[in-house]
C-alpha positions in Angstrom: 14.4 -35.4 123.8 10.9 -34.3 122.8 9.7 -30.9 121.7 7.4 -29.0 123.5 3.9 -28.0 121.6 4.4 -24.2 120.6 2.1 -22.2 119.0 2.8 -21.8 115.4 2.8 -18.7 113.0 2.0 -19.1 109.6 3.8 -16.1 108.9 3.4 -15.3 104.9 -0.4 -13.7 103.7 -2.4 -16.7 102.2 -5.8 -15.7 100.3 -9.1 -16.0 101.4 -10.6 -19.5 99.6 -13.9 -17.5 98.8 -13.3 -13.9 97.7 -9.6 -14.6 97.6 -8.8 -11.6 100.3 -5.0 -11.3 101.7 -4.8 -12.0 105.0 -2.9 -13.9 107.7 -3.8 -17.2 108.3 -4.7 -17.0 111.8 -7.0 -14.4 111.0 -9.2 -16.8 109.3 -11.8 -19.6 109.9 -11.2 -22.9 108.8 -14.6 -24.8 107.7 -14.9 -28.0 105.7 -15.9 -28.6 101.8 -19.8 -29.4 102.7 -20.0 -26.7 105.1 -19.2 -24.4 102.5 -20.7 -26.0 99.1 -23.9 -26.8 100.6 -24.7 -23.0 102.0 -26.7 -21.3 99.1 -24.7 -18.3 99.8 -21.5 -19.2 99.0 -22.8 -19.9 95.5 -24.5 -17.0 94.8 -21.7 -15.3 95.6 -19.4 -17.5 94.0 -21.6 -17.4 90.5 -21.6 -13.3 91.0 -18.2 -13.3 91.8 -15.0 -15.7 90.3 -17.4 -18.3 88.9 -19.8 -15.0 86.9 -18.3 -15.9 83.5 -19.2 -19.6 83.6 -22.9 -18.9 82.3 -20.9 -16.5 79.3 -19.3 -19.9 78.8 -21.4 -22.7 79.3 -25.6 -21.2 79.4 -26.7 -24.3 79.9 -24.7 -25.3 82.9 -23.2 -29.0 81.4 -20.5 -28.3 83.2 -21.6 -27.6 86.6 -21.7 -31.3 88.0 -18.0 -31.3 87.7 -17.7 -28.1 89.3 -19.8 -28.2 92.1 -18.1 -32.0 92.4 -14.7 -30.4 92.3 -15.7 -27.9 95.4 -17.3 -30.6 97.4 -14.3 -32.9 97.3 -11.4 -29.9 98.2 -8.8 -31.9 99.9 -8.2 -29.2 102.8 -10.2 -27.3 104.6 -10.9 -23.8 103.3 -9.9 -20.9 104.8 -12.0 -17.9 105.0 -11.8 -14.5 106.0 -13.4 -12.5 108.1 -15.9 -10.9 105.6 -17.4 -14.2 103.9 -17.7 -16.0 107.6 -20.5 -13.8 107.4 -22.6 -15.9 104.3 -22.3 -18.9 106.6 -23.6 -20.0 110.0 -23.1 -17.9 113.1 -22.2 -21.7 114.5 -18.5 -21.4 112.7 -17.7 -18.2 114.4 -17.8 -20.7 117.2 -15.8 -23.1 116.1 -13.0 -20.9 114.9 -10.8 -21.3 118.2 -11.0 -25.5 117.9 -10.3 -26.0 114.3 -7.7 -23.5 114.2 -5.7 -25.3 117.6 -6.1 -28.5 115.8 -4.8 -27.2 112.0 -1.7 -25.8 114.1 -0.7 -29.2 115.4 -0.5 -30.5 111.5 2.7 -30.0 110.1 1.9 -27.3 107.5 -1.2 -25.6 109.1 -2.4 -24.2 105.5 -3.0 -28.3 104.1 -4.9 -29.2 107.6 -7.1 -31.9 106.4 -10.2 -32.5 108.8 -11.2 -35.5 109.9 -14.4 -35.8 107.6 -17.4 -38.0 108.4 -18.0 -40.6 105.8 -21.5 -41.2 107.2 -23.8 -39.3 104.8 -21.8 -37.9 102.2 -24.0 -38.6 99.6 -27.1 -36.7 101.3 -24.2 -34.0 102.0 -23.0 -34.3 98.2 -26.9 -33.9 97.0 -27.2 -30.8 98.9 -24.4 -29.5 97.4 -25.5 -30.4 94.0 -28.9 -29.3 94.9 -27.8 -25.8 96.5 -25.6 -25.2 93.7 -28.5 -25.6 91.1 -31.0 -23.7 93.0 -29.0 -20.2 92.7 -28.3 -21.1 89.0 -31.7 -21.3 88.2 -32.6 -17.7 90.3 -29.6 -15.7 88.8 -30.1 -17.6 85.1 -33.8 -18.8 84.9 -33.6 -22.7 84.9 -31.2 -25.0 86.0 -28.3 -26.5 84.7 -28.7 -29.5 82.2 -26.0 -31.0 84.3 -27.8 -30.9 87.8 -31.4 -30.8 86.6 -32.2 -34.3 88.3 -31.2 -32.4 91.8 -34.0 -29.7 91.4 
């Protein structure tokens, strides 16, 4: 006997991957590593936000290859809640419906992994790089050592 698709509930809160927000999951929109960590905004936000005490830490931004390497390559898709859809694209807003219908048919909704083009990751991996170092060197005044070949 086979089961029927039904439409799941992720019933416990889960936390906004950006600002880190409760909220249910189906309340949020799922978008994909370089869709995030190539959007300017989500960095500046992220450096005035939960990544503001890296500069106390590290002024000269060795470490940010690794970091903005460690975003890039998230294994799921991040979830984000209504408020921070707002730094990206009006074009995700869109695709909330589709991406959410497919992450339901995975067995644990909250680890959907997309299916992720391989086909330019590196130019998508250079803008992250790239991105990343151009609000480091607005909010601190010149770029990280570790990215300085992407400016």
């Amino acid at each position: 006997m086979f089961k029927l698709f039904r439409k799941k509930k992720v019933s416990e809160p889960v936390k906004c991957d950006i600002c880190v927000k409760d909220m249910q999951f189906e309340e949020g929109y799922l978008l994909y590593s370089d869709e995030v960590t190539t959007n300017q905004a989500y960095w500046d936000y992220a450096f005035r936000h939960q990544w503001s005490y890296l500069h106390d830490i590290d002024a000269e931004g060795n470490t940010m290859l690794s970091l903005v390497d460690r975003m890039f390559n998230q294994k799921y898709a991040w979830l984000v809640c209504g408020d921070c859809i707002e730094l990206f694209s009006s074009q995700y807003k869109r695709m909330r419906e589709p991406r959410m219908k497919e992450a339901m048919k995975s067995p644990d909704p909250r680890k959907y992994t997309p299916h992720v083009l391989l086909s330019g990751r590196d130019r998508r991996m250079g803008a992250a790089r790239y991105n990343a170092a151009k609000v480091w060197m607005k909010l601190y005044g010149k770029p990280p050592k570790s990215l300085e070949e992407y400016i």
